[in-house]
DRENTOR-166522 format. One record per residue (C-alpha): residue in three letters; x, y, z. Coordinates in steps of 0.001 Angstrom, whole numbers, plus 500000, padded with zeros to 6 digits. Each point is the difference from the previous one (the first is absolute). Layout:
<pts>
ALAXYZ;...
</pts>
This chain:
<pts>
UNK563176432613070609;UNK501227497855497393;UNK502789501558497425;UNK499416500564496708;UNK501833498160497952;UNK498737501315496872;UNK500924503329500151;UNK502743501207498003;UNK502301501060502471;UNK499936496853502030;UNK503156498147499741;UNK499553496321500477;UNK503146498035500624;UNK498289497798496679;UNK500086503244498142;UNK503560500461501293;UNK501438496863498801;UNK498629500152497096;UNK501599503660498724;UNK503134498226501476;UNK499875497284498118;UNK499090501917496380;UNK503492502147501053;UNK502258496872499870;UNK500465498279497142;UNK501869497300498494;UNK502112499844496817;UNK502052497763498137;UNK503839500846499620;UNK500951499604496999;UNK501571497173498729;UNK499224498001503379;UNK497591498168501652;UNK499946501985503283;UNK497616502599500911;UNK500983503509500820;UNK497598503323501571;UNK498852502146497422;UNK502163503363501541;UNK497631501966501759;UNK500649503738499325;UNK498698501679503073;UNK502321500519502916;UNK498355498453503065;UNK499557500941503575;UNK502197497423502303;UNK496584498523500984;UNK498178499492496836;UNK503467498945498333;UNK499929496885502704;UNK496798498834499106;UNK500693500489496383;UNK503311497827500670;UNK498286497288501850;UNK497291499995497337;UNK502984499674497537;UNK501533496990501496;UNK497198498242500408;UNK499219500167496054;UNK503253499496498806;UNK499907496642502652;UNK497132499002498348;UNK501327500582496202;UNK503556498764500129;UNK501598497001501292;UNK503018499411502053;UNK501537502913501972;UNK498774503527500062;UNK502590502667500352;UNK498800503580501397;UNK502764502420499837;UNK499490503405501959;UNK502132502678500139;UNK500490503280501347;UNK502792502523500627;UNK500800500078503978;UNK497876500548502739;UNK497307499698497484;UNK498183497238502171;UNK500442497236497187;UNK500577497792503685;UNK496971501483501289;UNK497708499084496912;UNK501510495945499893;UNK498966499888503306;UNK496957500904499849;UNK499337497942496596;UNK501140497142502130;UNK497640500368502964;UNK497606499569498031;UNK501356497396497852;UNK502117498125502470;UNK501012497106497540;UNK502196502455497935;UNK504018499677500333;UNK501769503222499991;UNK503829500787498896;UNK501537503351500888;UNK502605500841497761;UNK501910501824502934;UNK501579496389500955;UNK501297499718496564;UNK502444502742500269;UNK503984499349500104;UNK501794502088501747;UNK503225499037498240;UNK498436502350496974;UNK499270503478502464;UNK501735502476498627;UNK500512503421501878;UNK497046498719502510;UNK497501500089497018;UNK497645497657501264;UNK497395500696497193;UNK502615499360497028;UNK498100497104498138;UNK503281498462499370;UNK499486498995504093;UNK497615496808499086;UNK501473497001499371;UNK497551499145497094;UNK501355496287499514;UNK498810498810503347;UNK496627502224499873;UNK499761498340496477;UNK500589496306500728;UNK497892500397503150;UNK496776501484497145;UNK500745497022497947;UNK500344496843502978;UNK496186501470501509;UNK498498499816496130;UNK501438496635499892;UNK498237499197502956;UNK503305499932502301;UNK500605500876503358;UNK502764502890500172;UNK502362501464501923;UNK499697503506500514;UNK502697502270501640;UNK499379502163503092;UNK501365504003499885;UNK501282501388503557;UNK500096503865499333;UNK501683500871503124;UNK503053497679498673;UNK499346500286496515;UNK500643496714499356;UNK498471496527499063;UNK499173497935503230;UNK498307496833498905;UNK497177498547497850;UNK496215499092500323;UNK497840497623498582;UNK497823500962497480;UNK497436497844498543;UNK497085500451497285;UNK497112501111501688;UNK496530498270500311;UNK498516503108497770;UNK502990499829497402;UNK500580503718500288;UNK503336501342501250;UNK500863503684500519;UNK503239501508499023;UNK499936503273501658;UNK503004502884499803;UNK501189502974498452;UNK500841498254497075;UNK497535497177499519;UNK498810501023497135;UNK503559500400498095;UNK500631498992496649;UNK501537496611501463;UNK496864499567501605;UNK497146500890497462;UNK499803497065498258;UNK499345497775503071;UNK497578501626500954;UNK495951499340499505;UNK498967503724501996;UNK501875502930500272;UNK499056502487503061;UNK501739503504500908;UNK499637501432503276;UNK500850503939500254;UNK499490502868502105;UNK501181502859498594;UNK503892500032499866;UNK500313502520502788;UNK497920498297501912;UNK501859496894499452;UNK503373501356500847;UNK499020500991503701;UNK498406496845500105;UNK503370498507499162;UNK501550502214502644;UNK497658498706502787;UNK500256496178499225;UNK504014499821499605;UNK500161501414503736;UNK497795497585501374;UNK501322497344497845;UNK503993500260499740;UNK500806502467502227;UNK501257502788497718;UNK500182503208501354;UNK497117502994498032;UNK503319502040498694;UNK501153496503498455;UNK497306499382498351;UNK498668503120498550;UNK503900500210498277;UNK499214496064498605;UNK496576501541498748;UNK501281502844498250;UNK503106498107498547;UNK498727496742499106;UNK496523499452500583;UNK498154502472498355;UNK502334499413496731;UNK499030496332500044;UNK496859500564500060;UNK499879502554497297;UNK502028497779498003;UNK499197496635500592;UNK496913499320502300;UNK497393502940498369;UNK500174498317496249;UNK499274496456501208;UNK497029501527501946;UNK498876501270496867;UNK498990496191499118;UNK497742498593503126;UNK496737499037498533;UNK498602501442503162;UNK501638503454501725;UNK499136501056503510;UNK500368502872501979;UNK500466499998503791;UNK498798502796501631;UNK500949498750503603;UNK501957503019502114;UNK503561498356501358;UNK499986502446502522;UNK497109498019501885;UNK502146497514500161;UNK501190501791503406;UNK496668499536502011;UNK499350496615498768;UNK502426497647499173;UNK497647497655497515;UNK501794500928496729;UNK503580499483499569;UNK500115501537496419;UNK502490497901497545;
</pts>
């Protein structure tokens, strides 16, 4: 038998668009040219915050020339890696930049590896300003397990003009200005903390003792301090509900 279509409860993917596209909106900034999202005030679900993102960067492609800068931001082990990716499986054409390979390790103090004074700005800020002048850059590549710089890639401006800076601090004060849409990615701070716990031992090789001291000493301060106010800002907040601790059957998300 056929479906109804007209009934009131049926929820066409037309009808599904179109409340999608009412929700994001384009503005003016003032005193500029560029377009910005109209902040949307509800907090959405990790799923209905990536369509709302792709939705986002496809208007604000349409409505602005040159190079579109997406900042999104998170405290750790939110799954602000998990989100990109998934923004950029669907919209393959997008360049990404982690801020992770921006930090110096010449600037850790007392093994505080979420100190904002970590990023070297200058090269994170020349590399912003080569890709909207339509030059190819050269970003550096992070090794955790040494803590040190290793070498450079090649980063060009993508087909779709839309490039993804995407870290704990991407959408700092430094950073705000730059930027054309402004996404948070959170959990729950306890939630994000034994998220942060799981992905350091898989990624650098830090015993759970050694980090659970680094998260009580340093990284739950710097995210009080620093990382929570700039959240404040995102023209679109997410929450991800996704439980680290299935992490241990199936291997699919390495939380970031």
């Amino acid at each position: 038998m056929a479906q109804d279509t007209t009934s009131p409860g049926f929820d066409s993917p037309r009808r599904r668009s179109g409340l999608l596209r009412d929700q994001v909106q384009a503005v003016k900034k003032k005193d500029s040219d560029r377009y910005e999202i109209v902040p949307i005030e509800e907090t959405l679900s990790f799923e209905k915050g990536f369509f709302i993102v792709i939705r986002a960067c496809q208007l604000l492609a349409q409505k602005n020339d040159g190079l579109i800068l997406v900042g999104v931001a998170g405290p750790s082990g939110a799954g602000k890696t998990v989100f990109t990716d998934k923004v950029v499986s669907f919209m393959p054409s997008i360049a990404v930049i982690a801020m992770d390979n921006y930090n110096d390790s010449s600037r850790i103090i007392d093994g505080n590896f979420d100190d904002p004074r970590l990023t070297d700005y200058n090269t994170l800020l020349d590399n912003i300003h080569g890709l909207k002048a339509g030059k190819p850059v050269q970003v550096p590549i992070y090794d955790f397990k040494t803590s040190s710089r290793i070498g450079y890639r090649t980063v060009e401006v993508p087909s779709s003009r839309i490039v993804i800076i995407e870290g704990i601090y991407a959408l700092s004060e430094r950073l705000r200005p730059l930027l054309d849409l402004r996404v948070s990615v959170t959990g729950g701070i306890h939630l994000d903390l034994v998220k942060r716990v799981l992905r350091d031992i898989q990624r650098a090789g830090q015993e759970p003792e050694e980090i659970i001291h680094q998260i009580s000493e340093t990284v739950y301060p710097m995210y009080k301090a620093f990382i929570e106010p700039d959240l404040q800002t995102a023209h679109i907040k997410i929450i991800n509900k996704f439980n680290p601790f299935t992490g241990f059957q199936s291997p699919t998300y390495i939380l970031k």
